[in-house]
NUBA-357101 format. One record per residue (C-alpha): residue number from 1; x, y, z; residue in one letter. Coordinates in steps of 0.05 Angstrom, whole numbers, plus 5000, padded with zeros to 4 digits. Each point is the difference from the previous one (the first is absolute). Layout:
N
+-----+------+------+------+------+
| seq |   xx |   yy |   zz | type |
+-----+------+------+------+------+
| NUM |    X |    Y |    Z |    A |
...
+-----+------+------+------+------+
//
This chain:
392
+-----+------+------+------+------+
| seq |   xx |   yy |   zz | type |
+-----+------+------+------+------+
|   1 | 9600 | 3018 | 2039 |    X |
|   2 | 4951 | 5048 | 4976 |    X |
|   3 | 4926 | 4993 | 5031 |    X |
|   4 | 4950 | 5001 | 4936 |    X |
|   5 | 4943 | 5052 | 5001 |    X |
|   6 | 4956 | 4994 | 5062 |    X |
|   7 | 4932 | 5020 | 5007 |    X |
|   8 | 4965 | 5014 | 5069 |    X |
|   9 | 4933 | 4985 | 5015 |    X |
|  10 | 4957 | 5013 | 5056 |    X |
|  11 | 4953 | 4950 | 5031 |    X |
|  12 | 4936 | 4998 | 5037 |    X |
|  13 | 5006 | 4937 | 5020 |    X |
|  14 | 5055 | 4942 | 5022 |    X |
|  15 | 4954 | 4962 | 4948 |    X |
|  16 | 5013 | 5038 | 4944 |    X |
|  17 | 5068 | 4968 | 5002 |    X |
|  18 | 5015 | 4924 | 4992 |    X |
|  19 | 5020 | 4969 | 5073 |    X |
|  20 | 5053 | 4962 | 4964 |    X |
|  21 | 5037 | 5067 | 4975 |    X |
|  22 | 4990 | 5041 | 5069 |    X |
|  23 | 5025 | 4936 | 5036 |    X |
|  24 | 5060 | 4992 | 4961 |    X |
|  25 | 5034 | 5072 | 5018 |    X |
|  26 | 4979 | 4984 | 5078 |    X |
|  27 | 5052 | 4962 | 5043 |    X |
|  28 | 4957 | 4941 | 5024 |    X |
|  29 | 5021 | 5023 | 5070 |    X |
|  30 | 4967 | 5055 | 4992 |    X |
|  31 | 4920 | 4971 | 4996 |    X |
|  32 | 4972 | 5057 | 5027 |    X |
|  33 | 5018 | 5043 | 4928 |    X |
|  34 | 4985 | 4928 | 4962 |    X |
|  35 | 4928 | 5011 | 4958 |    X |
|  36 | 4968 | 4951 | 5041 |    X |
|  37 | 4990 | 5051 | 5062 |    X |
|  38 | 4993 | 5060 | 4960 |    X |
|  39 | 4939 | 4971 | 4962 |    X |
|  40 | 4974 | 4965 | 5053 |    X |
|  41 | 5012 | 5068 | 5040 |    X |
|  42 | 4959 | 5037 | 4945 |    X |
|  43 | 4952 | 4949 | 4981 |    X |
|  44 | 4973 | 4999 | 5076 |    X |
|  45 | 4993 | 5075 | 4992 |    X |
|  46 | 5053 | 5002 | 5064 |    X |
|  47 | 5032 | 5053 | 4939 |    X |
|  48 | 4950 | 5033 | 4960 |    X |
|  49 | 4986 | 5077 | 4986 |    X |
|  50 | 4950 | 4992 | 5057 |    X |
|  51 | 5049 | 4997 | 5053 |    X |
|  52 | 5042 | 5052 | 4987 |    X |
|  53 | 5053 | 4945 | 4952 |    X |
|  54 | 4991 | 5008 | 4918 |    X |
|  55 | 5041 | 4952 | 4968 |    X |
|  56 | 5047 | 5025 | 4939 |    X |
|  57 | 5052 | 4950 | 4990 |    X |
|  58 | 5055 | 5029 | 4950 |    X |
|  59 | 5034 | 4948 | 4953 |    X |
|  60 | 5054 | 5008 | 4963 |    X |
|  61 | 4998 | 4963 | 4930 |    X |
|  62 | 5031 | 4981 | 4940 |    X |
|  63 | 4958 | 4982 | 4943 |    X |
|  64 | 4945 | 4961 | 5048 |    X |
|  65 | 5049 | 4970 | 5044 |    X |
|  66 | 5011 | 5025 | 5087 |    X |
|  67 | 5069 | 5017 | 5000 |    X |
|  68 | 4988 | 5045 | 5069 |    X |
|  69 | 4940 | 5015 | 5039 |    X |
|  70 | 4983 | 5045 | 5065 |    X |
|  71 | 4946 | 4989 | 5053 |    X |
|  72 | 4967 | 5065 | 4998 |    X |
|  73 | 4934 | 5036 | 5031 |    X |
|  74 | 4959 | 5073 | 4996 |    X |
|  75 | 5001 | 5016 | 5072 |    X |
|  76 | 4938 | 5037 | 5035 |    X |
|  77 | 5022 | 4999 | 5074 |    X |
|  78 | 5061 | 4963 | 5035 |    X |
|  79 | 4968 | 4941 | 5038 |    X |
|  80 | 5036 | 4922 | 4996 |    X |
|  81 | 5062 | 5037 | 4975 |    X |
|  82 | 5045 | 4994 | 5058 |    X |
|  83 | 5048 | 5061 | 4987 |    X |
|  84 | 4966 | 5060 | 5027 |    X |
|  85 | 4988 | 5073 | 4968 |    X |
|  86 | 4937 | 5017 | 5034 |    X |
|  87 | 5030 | 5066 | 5021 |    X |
|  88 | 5032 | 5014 | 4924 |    X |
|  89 | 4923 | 4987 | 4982 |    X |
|  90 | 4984 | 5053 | 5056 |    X |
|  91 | 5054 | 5047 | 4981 |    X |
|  92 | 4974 | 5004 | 4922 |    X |
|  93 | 4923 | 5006 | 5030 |    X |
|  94 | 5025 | 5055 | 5034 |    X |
|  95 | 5032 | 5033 | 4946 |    X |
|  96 | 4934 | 4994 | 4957 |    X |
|  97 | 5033 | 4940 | 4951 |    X |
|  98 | 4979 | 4933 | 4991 |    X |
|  99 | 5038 | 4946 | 5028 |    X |
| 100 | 4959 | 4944 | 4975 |    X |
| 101 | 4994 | 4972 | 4948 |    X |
| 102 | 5076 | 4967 | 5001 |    X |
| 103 | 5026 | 4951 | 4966 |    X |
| 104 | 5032 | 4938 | 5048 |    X |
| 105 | 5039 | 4942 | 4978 |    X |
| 106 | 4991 | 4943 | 5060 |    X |
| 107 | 4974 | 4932 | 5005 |    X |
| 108 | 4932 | 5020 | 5041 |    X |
| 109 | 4994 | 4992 | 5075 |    X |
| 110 | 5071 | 4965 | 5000 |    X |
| 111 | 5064 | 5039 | 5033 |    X |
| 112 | 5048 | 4952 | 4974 |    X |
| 113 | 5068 | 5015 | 4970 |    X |
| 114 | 5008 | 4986 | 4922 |    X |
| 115 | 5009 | 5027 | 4930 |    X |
| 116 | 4942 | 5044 | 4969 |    X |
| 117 | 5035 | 5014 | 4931 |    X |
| 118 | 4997 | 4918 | 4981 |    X |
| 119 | 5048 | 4980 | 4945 |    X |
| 120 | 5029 | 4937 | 4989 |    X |
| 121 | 5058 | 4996 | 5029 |    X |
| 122 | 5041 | 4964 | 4951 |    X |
| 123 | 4977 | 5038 | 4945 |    X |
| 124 | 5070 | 5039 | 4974 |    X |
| 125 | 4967 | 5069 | 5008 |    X |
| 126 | 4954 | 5000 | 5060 |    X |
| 127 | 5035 | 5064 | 5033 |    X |
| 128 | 4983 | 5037 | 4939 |    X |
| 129 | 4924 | 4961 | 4992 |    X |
| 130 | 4994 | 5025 | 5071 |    X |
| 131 | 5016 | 5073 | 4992 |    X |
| 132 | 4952 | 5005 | 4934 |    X |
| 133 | 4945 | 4966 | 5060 |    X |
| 134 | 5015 | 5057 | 5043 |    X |
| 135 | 5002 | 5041 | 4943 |    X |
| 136 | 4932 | 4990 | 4980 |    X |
| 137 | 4971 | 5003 | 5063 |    X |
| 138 | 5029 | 5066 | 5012 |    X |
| 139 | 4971 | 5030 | 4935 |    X |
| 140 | 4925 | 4968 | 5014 |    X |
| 141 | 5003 | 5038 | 5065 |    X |
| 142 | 5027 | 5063 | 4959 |    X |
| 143 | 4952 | 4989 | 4949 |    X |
| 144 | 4929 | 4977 | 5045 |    X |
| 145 | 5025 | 5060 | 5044 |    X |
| 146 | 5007 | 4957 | 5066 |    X |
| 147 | 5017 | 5039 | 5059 |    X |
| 148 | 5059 | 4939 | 5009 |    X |
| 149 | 5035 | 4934 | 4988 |    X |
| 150 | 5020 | 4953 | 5058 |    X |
| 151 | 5040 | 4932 | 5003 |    X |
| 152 | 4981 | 4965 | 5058 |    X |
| 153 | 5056 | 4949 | 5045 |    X |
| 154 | 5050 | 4999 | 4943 |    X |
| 155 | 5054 | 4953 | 4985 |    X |
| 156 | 5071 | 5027 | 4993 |    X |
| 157 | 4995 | 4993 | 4921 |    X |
| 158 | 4950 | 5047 | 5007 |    X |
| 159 | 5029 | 5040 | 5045 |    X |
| 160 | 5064 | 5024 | 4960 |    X |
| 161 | 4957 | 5010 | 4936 |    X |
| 162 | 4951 | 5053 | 5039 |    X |
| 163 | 5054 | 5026 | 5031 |    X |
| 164 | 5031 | 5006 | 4927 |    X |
| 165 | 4934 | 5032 | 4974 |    X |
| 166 | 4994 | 5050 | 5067 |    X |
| 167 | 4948 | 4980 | 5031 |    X |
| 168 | 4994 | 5010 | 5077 |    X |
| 169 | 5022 | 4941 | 5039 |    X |
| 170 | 4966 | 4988 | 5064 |    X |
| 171 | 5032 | 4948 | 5053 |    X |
| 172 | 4957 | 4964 | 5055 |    X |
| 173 | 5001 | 4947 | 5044 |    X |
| 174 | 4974 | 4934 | 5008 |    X |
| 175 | 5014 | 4945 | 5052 |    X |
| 176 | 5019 | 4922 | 4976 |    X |
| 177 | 5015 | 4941 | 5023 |    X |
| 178 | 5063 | 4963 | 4967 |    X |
| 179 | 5015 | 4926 | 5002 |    X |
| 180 | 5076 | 4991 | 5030 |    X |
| 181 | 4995 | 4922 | 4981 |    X |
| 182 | 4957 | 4993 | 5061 |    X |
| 183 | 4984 | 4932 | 5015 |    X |
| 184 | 4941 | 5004 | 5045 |    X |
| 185 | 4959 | 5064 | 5036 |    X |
| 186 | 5045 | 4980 | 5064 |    X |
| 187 | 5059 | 5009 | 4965 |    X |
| 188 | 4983 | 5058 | 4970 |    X |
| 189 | 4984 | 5026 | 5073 |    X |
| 190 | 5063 | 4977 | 5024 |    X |
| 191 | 5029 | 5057 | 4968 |    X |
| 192 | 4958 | 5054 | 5038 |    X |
| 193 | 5030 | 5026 | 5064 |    X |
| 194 | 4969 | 4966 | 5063 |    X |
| 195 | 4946 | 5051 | 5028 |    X |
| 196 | 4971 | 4999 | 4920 |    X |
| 197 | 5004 | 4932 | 4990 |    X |
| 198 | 4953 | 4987 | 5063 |    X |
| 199 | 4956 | 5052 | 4983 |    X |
| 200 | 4988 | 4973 | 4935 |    X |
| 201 | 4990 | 4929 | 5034 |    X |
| 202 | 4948 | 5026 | 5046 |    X |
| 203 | 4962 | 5038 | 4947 |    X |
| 204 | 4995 | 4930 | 4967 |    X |
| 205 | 4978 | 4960 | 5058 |    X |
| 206 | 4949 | 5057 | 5021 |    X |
| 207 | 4956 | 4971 | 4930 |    X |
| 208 | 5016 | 4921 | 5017 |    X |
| 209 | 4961 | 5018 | 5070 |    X |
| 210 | 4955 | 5037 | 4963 |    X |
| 211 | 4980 | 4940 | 4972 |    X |
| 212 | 5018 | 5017 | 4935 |    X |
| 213 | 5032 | 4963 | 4950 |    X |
| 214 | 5032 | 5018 | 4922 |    X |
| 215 | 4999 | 4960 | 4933 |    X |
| 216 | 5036 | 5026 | 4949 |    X |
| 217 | 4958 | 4985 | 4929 |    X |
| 218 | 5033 | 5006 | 4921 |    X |
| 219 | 4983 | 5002 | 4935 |    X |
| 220 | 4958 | 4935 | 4988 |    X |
| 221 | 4988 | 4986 | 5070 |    X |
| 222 | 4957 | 5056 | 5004 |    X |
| 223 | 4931 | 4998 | 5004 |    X |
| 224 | 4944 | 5048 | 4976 |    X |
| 225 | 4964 | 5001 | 5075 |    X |
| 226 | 5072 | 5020 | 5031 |    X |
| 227 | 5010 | 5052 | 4945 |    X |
| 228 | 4933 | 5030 | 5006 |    X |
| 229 | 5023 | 4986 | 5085 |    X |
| 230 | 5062 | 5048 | 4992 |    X |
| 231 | 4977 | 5058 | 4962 |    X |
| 232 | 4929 | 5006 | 5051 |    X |
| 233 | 5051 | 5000 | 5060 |    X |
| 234 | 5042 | 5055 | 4952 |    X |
| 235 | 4943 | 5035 | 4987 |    X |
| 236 | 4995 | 5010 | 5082 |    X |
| 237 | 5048 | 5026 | 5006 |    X |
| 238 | 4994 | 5047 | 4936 |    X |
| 239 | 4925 | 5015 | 5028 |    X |
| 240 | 5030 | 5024 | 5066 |    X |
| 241 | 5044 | 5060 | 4970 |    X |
| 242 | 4942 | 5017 | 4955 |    X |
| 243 | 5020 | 4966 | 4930 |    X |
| 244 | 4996 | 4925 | 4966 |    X |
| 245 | 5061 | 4965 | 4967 |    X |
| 246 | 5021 | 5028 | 4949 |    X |
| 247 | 5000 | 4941 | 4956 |    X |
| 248 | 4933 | 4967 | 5009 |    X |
| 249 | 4981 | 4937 | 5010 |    X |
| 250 | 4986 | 4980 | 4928 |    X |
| 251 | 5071 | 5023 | 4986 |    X |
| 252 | 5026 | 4943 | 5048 |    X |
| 253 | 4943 | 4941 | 4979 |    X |
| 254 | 5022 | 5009 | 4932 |    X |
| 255 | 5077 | 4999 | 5015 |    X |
| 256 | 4984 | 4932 | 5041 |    X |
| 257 | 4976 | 4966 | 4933 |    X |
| 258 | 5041 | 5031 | 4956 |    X |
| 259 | 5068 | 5002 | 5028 |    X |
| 260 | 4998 | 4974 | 5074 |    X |
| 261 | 5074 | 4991 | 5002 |    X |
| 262 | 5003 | 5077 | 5017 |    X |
| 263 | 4960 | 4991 | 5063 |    X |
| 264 | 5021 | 4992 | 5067 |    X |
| 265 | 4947 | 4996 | 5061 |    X |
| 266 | 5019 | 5005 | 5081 |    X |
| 267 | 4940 | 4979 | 5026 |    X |
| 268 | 4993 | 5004 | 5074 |    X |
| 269 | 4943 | 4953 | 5036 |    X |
| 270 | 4969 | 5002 | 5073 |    X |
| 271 | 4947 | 4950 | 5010 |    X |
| 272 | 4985 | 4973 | 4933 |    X |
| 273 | 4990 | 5071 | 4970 |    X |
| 274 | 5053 | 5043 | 4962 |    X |
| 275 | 5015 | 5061 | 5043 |    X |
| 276 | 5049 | 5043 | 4961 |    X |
| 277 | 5039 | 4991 | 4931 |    X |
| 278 | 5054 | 5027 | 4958 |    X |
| 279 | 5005 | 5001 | 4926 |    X |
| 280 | 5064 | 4989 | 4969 |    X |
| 281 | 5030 | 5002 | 4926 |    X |
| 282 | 5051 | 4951 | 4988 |    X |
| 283 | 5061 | 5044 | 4953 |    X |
| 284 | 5045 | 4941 | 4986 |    X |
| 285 | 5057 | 5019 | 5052 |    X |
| 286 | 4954 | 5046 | 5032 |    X |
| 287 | 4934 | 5003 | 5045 |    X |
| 288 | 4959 | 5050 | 4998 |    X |
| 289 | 4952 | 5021 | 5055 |    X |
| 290 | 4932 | 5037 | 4972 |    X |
| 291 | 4950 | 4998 | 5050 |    X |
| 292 | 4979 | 4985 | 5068 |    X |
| 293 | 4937 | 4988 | 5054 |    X |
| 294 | 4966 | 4972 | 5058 |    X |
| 295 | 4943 | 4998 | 5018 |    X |
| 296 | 5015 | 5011 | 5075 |    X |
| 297 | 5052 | 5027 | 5045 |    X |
| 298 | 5048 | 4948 | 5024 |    X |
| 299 | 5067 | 5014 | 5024 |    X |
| 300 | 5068 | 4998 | 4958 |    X |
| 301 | 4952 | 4967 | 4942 |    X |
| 302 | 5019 | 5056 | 4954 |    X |
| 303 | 5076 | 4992 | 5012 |    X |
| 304 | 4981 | 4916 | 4992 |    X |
| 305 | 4963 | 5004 | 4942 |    X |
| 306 | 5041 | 5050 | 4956 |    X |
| 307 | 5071 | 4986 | 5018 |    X |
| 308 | 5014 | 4942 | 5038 |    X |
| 309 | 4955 | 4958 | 4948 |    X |
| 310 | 5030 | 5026 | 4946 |    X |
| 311 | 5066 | 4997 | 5026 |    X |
| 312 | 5002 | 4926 | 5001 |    X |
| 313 | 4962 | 4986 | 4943 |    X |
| 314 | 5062 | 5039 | 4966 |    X |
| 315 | 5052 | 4951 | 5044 |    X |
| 316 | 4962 | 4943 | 4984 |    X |
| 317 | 5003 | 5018 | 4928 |    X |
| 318 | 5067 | 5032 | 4986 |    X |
| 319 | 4972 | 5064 | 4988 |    X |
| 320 | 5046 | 5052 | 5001 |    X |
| 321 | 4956 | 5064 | 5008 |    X |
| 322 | 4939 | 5024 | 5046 |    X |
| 323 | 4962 | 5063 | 4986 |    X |
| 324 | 4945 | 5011 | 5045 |    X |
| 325 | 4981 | 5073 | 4972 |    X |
| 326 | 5010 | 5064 | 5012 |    X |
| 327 | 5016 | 5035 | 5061 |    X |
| 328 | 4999 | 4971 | 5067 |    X |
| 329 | 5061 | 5010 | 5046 |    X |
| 330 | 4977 | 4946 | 5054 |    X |
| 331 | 5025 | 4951 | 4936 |    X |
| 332 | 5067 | 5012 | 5026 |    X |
| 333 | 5002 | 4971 | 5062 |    X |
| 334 | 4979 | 4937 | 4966 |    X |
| 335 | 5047 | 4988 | 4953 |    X |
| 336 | 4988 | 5048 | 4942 |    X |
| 337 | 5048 | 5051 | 4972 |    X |
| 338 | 4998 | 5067 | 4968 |    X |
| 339 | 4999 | 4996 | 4935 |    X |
| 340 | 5003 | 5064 | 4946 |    X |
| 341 | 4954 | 5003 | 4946 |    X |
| 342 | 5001 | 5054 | 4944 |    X |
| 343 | 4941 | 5032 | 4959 |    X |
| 344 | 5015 | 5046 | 4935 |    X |
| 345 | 4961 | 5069 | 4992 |    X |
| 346 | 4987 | 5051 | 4939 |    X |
| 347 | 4963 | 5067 | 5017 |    X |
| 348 | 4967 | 5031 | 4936 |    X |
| 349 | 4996 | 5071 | 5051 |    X |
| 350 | 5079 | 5026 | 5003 |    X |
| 351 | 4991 | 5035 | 5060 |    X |
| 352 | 4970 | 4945 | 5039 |    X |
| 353 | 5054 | 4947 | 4968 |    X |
| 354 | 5048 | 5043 | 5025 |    X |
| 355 | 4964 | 4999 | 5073 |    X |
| 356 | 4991 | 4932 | 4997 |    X |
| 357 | 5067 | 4979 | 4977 |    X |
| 358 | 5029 | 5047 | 5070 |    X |
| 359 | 4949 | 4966 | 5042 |    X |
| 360 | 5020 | 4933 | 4978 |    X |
| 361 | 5075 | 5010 | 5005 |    X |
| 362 | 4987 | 5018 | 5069 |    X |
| 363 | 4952 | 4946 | 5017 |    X |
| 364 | 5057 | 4952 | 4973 |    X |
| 365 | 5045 | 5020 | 5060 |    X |
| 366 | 4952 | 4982 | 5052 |    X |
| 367 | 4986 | 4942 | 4966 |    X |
| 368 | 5072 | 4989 | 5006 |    X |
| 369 | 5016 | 5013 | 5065 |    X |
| 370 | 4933 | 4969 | 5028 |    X |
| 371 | 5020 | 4926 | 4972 |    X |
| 372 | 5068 | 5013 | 5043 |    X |
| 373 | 4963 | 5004 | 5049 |    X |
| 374 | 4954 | 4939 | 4992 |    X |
| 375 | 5069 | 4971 | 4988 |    X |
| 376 | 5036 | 5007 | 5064 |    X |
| 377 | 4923 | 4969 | 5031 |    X |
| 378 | 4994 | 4938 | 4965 |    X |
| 379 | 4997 | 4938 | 5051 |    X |
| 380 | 5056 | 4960 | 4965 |    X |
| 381 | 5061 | 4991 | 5035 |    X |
| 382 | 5056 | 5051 | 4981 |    X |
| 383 | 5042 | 4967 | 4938 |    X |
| 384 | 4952 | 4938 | 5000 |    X |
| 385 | 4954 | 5025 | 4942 |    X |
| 386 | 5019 | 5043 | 4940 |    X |
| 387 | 4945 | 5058 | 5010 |    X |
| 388 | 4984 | 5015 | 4919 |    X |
| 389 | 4974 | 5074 | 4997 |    X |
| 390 | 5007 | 4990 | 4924 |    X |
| 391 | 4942 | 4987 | 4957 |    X |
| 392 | 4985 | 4928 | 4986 |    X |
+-----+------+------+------+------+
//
């Protein structure tokens, strides 16, 4: 089949383009990509030029119809990406270059695995719809003389086609937690070895004598006072390492009324007062942890709050997939995995690509041989749990 002419246009905003074509070219497990939490994420100014995230969406058309589209922002620093080249940053400052502005293709603030060239994917021709995306991209960077292009926590699609189009491919790690057809959080513990299992037990009964106790809150059940309860405990915690969520609280309030379905709360209460929350995005066979707080320092409510909550709100549901975030190595000795993830990179500089592209391809075999590692730690039992160092 031959693909009729295409035109590609650049967009300010997610609102210059109708939520009914965006959505159609986004899997509807992927909600985090849907236009819903893009506007919502630049509406609340969470994305704006002001911090450091300038919105220009690329569509691909024919005649006035979305046949592809790409998720795509001018860059001024690195924050809420998750993928880190601080030190290429520092490496072009201290060649004299400019680093920034670059040109990112991410959903904002969220380190979760999808496609960032969206086609749909019945259409007869959406490897070649997703090439001319790619395409594109790589000639407004050429063209707007951007220091770089970067695809953030790829999915294998996109994968092959930057690896098809040479661009750097950088490998890191996450760590999940997969559903084995667990039936309960005690079966799923009866599959740790014995000294983990109990230490996982008495982390959990450490916040009952706390006097602590969880609710786990969705979609409509949320209310506006628990919403605006989660992200001040967040912000804590945000407050403490010198910064403020990312996505602000107007971002979330506006989520709630528009499309609560999305939203998952841990809410953790001591004495008729919330004490600590998580914020969680609900990916159809996926949850997604975003942020965290509390508003005091109690023992193992972290570990409570982020993982074991979550954990059984995934049993409870069927839910194959927990990603807490990025980093975090003490996930593993509750239950989560390493997990690879893959970003996509394009250098305007030839010398530095060429740097970079040596750096990377040794970074890749640490990566490598450090989730080996984590592998031969986990607490499952030896042969009871199929350890899945693959990307989701």
């Amino acid at each position: 089949m031959t693909i009729p002419a295409l035109t590609a246009r650049f967009h300010a905003s997610i609102d210059e383009i109708p939520a009914k074509q965006w959505n159609a070219l986004v899997p509807a497990s992927t909600p985090h990509l849907q236009h819903v939490f893009l506007a919502h994420a630049e509406r609340s100014g969470s994305v704006s030029e002001a911090t450091g995230w300038l919105p220009c969406h690329l569509g691909l058309y024919a005649d006035d119809a979305l046949v592809a589209a790409m998720p795509l922002y001018q860059k001024g620093h690195s924050w809420g990406e998750f993928v880190f080249d601080w030190s290429w940053a520092d490496a072009y400052r201290r060649a004299g270059l400019s680093y920034y502005p670059k040109l990112l293709s991410a959903a904002p603030y969220t380190p979760a695995t999808s496609s960032k060239l969206l086609v749909d994917s019945d259409h007869p021709d959406a490897d070649e719809l997703r090439r001319t995306l790619l395409s594109a991209a790589l000639q407004f960077a050429t063209e707007q003389q951007f220091s770089s292009l970067h695809l953030q926590f790829m999915d294998a699609t996109d994968e092959a086609l930057c690896r098809e189009a040479n661009l750097i491919i950088r490998q890191d790690c996450q760590f999940h937690w997969h559903n084995e057809d667990y039936t309960s959080f005690e079966h799923f513990l009866g599959h740790f070895s014995s000294k983990k299992r109990k230490n996982v037990k008495r982390e959990r009964r450490r916040v009952i004598e706390s006097g602590i106790t969880h609710t786990m809150v969705t979609g409509g059940e949320i209310t506006e006072t628990q919403m605006r309860d989660a992200w001040r405990l967040c912000s804590y915690t945000f407050a403490a390492r010198g910064g403020e969520p990312y996505l602000n609280l107007d971002f979330f309030l506006t989520l709630l009324k528009s499309d609560p379905s999305l939203l998952v709360l841990a809410l953790a209460q001591h004495e008729e007062r919330h004490v600590a929350a998580a914020i969680l995005l609900r990916e159809g066979d996926a949850l997604l942890g975003r942020y965290w707080g509390s508003e005091g320092d109690y023992h193992s409510l972290h570990f409570e709050t982020c993982y074991y909550q979550g954990i059984e709100y995934c049993i409870k549901h069927g839910i194959q997939r927990y990603e807490p975030g990025t980093q975090g190595e003490h996930k593993v000795s509750r239950g989560f995995l390493p997990t690879s993830t893959r970003s996509a990179h394009w250098l305007a500089h030839p010398q530095f690509a060429a740097a970079i592209e040596d750096y990377v391809d040794r970074e890749a075999l640490g990566v490598e041989q450090y989730m080996q590692d984590i592998n031969e730690r986990t607490p499952f039992r030896r042969g009871e749990v199929t350890v899945k160092s693959q990307r989701s």
